[in-house]
Backbone bond lengths (Angstrom), bond angles and torsions (degrees), N, CA, C in turn:
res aa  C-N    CA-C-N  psi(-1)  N-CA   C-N-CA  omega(-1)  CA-C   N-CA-C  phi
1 X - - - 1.436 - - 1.519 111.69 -
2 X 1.288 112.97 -43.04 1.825 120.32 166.85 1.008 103.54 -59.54
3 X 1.032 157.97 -52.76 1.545 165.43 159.20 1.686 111.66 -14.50
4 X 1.756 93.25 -67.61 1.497 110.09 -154.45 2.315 89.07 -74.11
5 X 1.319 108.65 -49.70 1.105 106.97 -176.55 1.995 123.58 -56.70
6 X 1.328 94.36 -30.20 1.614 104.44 164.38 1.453 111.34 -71.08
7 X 1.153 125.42 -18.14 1.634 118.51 -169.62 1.395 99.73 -108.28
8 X 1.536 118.39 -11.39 1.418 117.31 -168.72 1.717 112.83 -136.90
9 X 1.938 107.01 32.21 1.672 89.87 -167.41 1.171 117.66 -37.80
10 X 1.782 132.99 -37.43 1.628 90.68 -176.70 0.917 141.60 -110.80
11 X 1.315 119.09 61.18 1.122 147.51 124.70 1.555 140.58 -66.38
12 X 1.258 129.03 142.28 1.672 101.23 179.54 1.747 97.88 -142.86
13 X 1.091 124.84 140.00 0.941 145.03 157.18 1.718 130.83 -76.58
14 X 1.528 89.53 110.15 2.067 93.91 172.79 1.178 115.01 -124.48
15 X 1.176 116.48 121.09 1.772 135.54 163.48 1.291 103.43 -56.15
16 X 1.495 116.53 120.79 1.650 127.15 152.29 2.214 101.53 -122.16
17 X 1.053 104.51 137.76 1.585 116.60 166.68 1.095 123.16 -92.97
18 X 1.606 95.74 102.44 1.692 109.63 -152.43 1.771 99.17 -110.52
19 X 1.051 160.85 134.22 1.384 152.34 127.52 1.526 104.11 -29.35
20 X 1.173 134.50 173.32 1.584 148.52 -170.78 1.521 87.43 -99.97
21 X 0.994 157.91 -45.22 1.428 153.14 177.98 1.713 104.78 -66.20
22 X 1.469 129.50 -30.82 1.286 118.21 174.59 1.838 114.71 -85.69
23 X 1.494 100.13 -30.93 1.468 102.87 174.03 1.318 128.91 -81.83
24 X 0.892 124.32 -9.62 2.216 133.97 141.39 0.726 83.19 -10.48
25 X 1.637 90.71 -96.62 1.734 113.18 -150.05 1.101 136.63 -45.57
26 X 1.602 105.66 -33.36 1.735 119.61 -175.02 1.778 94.10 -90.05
27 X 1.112 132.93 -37.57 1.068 113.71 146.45 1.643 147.51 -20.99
28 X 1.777 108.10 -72.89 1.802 126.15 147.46 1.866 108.72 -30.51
29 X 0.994 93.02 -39.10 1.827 85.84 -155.36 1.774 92.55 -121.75
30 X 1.465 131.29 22.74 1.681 133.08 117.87 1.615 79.31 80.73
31 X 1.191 124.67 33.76 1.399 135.37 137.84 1.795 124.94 -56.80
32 X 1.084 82.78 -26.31 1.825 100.07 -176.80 1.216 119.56 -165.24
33 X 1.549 134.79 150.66 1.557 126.37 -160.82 1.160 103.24 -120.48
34 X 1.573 121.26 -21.44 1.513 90.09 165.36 1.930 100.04 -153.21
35 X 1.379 101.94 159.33 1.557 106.20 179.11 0.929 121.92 -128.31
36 X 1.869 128.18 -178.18 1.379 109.35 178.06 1.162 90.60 -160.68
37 X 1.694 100.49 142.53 1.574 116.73 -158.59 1.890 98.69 -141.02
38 X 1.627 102.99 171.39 1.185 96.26 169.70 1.434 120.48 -106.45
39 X 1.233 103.33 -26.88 1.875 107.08 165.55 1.587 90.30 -158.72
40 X 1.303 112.94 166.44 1.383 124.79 174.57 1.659 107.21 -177.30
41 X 1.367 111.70 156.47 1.165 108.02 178.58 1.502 113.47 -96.59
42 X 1.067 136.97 107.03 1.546 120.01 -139.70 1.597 103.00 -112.50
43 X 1.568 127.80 129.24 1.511 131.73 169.84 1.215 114.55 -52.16
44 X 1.256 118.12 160.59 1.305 144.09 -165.85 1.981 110.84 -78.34
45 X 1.629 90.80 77.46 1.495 101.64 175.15 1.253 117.84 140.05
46 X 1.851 104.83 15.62 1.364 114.56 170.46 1.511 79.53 -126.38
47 X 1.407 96.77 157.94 1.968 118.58 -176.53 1.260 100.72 -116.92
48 X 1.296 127.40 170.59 1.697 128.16 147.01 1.700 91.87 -129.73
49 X 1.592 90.47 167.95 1.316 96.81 -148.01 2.154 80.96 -139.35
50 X 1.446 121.53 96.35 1.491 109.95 -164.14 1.655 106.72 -63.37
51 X 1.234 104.38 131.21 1.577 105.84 169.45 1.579 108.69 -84.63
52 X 1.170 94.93 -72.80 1.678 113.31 -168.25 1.446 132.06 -136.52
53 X 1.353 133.00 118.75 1.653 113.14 -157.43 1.465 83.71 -116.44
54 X 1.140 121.32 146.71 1.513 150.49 168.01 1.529 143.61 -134.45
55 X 0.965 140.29 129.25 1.376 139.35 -159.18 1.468 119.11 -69.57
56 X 1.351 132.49 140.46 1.111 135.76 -157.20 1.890 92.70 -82.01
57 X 1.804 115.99 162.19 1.434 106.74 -179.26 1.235 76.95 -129.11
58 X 1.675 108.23 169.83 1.418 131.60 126.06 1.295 120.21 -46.57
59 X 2.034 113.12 137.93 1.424 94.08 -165.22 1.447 79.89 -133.68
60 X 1.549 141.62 102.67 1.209 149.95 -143.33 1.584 98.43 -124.14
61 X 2.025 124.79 162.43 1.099 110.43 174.99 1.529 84.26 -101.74
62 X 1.390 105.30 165.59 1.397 119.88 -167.19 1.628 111.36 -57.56
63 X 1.395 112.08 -29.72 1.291 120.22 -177.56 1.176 114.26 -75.73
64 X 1.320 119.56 -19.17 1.635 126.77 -179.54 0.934 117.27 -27.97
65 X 1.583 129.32 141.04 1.561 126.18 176.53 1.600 112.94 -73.81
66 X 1.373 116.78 15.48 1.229 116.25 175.61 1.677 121.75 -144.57
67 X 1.760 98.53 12.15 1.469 125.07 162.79 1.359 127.80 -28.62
68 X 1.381 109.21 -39.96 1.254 141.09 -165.46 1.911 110.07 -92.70
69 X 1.031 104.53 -22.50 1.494 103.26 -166.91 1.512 97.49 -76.70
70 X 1.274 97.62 170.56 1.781 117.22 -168.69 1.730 103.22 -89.08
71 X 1.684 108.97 -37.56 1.593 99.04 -161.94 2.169 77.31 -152.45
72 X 0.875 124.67 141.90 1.487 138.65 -177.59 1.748 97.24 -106.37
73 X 1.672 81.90 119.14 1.513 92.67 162.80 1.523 129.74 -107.67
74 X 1.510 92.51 100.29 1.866 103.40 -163.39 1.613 130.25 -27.51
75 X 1.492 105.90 -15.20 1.078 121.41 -160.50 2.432 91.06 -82.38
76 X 1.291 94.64 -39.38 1.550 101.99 167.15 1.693 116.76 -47.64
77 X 1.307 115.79 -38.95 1.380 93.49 -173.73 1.389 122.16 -124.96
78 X 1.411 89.55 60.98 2.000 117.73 -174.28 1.394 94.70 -95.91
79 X 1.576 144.20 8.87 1.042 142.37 147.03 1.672 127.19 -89.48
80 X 1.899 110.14 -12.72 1.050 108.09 -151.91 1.828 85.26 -100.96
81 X 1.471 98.80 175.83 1.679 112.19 157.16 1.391 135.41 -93.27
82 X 1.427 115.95 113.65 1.311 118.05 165.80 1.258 120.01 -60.00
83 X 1.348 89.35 168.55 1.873 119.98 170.39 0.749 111.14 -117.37
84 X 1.198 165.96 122.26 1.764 156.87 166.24 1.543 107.64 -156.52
85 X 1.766 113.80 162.36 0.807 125.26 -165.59 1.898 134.66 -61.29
86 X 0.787 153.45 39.81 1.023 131.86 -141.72 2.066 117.95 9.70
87 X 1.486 107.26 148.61 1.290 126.14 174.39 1.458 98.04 -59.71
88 X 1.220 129.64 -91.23 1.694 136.65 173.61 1.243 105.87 -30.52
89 X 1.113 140.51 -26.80 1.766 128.08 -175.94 1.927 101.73 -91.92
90 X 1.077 112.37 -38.08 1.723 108.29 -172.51 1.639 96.92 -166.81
91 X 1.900 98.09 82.03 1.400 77.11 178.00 1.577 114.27 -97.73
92 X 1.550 125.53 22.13 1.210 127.30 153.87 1.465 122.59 -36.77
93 X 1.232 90.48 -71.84 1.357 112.09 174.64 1.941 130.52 -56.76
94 X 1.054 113.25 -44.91 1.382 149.87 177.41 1.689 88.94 -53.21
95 X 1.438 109.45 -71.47 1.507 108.75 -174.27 1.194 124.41 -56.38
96 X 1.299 87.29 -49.09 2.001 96.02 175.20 1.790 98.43 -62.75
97 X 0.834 150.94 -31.67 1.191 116.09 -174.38 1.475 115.67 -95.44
98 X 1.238 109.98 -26.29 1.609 102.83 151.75 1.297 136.85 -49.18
99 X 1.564 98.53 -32.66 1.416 109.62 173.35 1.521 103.31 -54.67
100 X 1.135 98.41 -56.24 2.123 103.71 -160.61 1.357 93.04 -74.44
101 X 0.854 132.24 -24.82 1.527 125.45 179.94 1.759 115.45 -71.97
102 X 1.535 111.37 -42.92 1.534 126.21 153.61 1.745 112.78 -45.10
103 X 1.659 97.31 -47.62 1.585 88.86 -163.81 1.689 96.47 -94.75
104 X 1.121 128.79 25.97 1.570 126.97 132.77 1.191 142.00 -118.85
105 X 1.597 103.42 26.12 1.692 117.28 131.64 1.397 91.78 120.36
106 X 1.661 134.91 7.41 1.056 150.16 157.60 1.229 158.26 -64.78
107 X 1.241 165.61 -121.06 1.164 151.30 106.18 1.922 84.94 -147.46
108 X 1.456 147.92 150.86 1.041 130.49 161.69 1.447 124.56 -85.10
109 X 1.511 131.15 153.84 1.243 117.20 174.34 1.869 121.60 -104.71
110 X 1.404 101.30 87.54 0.998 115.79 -172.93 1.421 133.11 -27.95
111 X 1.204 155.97 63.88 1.587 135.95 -127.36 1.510 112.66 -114.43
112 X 1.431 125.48 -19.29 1.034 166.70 -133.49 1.624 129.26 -156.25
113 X 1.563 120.96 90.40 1.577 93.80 -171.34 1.750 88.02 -128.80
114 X 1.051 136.63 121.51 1.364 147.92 131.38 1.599 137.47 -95.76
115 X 1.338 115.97 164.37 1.189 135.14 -163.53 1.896 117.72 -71.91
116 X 0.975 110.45 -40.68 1.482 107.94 -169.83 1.745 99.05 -119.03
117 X 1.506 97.07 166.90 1.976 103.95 -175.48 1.738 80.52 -81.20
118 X 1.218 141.79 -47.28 1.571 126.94 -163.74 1.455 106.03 -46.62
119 X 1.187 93.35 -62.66 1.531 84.72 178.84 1.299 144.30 -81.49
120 X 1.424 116.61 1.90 1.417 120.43 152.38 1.943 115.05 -64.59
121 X 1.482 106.59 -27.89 1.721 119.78 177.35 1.620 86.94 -54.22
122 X 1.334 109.99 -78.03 1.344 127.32 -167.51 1.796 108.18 -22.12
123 X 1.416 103.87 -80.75 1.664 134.55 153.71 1.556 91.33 -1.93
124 X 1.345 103.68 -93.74 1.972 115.05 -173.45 1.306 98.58 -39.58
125 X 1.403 114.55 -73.86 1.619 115.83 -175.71 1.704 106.98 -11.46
126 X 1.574 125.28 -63.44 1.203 120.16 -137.86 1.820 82.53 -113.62
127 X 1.292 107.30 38.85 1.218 100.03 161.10 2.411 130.82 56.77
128 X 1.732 73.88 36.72 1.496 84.69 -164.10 1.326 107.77 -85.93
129 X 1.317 107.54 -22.85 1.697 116.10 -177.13 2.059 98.94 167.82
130 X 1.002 94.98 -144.95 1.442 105.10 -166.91 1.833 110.95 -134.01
131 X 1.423 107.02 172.56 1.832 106.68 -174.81 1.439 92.21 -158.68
132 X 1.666 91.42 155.49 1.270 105.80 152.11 1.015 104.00 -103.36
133 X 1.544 133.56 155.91 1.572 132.12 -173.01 1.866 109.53 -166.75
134 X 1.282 112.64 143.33 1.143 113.80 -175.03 1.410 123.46 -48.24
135 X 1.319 153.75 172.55 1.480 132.37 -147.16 1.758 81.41 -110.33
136 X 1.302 124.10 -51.71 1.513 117.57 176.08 1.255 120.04 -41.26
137 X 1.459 126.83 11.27 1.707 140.41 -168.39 2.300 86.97 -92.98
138 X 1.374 85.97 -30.10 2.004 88.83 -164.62 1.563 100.05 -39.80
139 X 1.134 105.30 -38.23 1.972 101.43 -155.83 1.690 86.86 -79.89
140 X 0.882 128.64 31.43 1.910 117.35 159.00 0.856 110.78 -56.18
141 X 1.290 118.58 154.18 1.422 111.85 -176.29 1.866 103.23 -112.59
142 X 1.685 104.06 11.71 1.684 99.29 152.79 1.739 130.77 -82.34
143 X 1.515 88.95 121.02 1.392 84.22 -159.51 1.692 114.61 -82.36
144 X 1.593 115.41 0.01 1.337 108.16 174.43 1.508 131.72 -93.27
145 X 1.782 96.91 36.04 1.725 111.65 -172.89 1.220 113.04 -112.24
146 X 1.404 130.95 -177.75 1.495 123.99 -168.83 1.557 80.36 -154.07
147 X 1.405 96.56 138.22 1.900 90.07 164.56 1.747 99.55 -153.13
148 X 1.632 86.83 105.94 1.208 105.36 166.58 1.864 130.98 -119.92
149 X 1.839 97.22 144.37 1.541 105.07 -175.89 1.476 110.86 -39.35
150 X 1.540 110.21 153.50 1.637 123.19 175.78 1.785 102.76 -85.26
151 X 1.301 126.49 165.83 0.891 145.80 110.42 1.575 122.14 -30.04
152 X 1.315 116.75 115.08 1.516 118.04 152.36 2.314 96.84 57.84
153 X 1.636 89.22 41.58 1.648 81.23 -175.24 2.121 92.44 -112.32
154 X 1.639 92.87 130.41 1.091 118.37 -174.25 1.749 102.43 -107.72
155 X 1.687 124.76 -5.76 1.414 115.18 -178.84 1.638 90.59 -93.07
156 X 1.624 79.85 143.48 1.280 97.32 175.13 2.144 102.93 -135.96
157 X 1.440 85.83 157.03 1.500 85.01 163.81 1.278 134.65 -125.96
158 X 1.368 113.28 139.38 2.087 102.58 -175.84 1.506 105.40 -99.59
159 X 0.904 105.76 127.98 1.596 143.61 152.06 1.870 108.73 -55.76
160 X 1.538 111.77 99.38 1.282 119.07 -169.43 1.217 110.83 -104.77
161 X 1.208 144.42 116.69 1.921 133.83 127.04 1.425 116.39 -50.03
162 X 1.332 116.39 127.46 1.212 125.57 -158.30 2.083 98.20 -113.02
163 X 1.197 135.70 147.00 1.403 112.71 150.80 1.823 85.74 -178.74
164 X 1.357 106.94 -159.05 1.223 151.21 -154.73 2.025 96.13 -69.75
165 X 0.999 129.54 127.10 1.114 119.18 152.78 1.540 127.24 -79.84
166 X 0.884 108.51 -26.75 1.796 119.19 168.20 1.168 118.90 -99.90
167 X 1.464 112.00 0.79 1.600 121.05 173.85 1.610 107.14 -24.92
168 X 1.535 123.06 119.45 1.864 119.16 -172.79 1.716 94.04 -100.03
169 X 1.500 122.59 -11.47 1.451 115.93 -146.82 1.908 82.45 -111.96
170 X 1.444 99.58 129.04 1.699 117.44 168.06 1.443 113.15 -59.74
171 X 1.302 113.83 -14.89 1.747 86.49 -161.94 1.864 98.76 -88.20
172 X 1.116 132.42 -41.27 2.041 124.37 164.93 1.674 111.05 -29.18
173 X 1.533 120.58 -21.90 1.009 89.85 -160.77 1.229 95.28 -126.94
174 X 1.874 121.30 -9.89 1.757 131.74 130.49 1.752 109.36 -16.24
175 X 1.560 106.24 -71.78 0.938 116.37 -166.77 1.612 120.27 -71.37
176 X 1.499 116.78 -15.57 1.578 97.58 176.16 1.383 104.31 -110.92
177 X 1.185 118.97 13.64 1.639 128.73 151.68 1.395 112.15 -69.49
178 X 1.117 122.67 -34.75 1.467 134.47 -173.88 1.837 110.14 -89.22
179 X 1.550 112.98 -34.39 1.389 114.76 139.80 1.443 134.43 -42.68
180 X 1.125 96.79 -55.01 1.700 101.52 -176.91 1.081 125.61 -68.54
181 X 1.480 123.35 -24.57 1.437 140.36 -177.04 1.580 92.67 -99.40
182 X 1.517 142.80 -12.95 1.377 120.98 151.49 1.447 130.01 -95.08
183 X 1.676 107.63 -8.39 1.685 90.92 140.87 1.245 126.20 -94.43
184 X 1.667 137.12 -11.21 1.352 107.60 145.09 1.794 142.67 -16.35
185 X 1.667 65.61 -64.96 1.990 71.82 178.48 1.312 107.30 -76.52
186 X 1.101 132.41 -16.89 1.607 124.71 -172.00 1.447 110.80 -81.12
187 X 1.916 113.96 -19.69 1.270 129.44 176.38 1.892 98.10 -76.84
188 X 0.914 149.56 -53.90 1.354 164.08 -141.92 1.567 99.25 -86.47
């Protein structure tokens, strides 16, 4: 963002903390020019624009009896408690991991359902149960989590730019050019 604003003073950039269900709308009605989501099913006149797709991790508390392992085999923690999203808040997501959780011989036991990936980190952190969570969840800054690759893991997550389909003004799409080329390097 220091970057994009040095190459572009006039322009200016403001952070609001939007959920993907609040940034639609403020999107539609040019409240904001561009957003970023992890999947969504998006109306007819908002775009996504793919940044970056990445593999879902194990999101374990450090003490976990399986903290230690190199790669988690999902089929291990069909005894433990999840965290996951509510169905009505992201049921993209929600399904798919039930799904993979079904297709390793499971059903999960949900114990825990909140709104944002921070706070499911948080959740694990203090030892509330366990997550699957996007791998860009690693840089938390809770330090009593472990997040390690699956076994035989086919979920993945996309990394969205969200904005305007008729957007007429260059700088939304300045700016998620200037995204994309900083998770490049952040991938490398």
């Amino acid at each position: 963002m220091k970057r994009f604003e040095a190459d572009h003073p006039a322009l200016e950039i403001v952070l609001t903390e939007m959920n993907t269900n609040e940034q639609v709308p403020a999107i539609q009605r040019m409240q904001i020019d561009v957003g970023c989501a992890y999947w969504c099913d998006l109306p007819e006149g908002v775009v996504s624009v793919p940044i970056v797709t990445e593999p879902f991790v194990c999101c374990l508390p450090e003490h976990h009896r399986l903290a230690s392992n190199r790669i988690i085999d999902l089929r291990k923690l069909s005894r433990d408690d999840f965290i996951l999203f509510p169905r009505q808040v992201s049921p993209h997501y929600h399904d798919l991991i039930i799904a993979l959780c079904v297709e390793a011989g499971f059903s999960p036991r949900i114990r825990h359902e909140v709104r944002l990936w921070q706070t499911v980190v948080t959740m694990v952190d203090r030892a509330m149960g366990v997550a699957l969570v996007p791998q860009a969840l690693r840089s938390s800054p809770d330090k009593g989590v472990v997040f390690r690759p699956m076994k035989s893991n086919r979920l993945v997550s996309d990394v969205l730019a969200l904005k305007r389909g008729d957007q007429p003004e260059p700088g939304p799409a300045l700016f998620i050019d200037y995204v994309k080329e900083a998770a490049l390097r952040a991938a490398t």
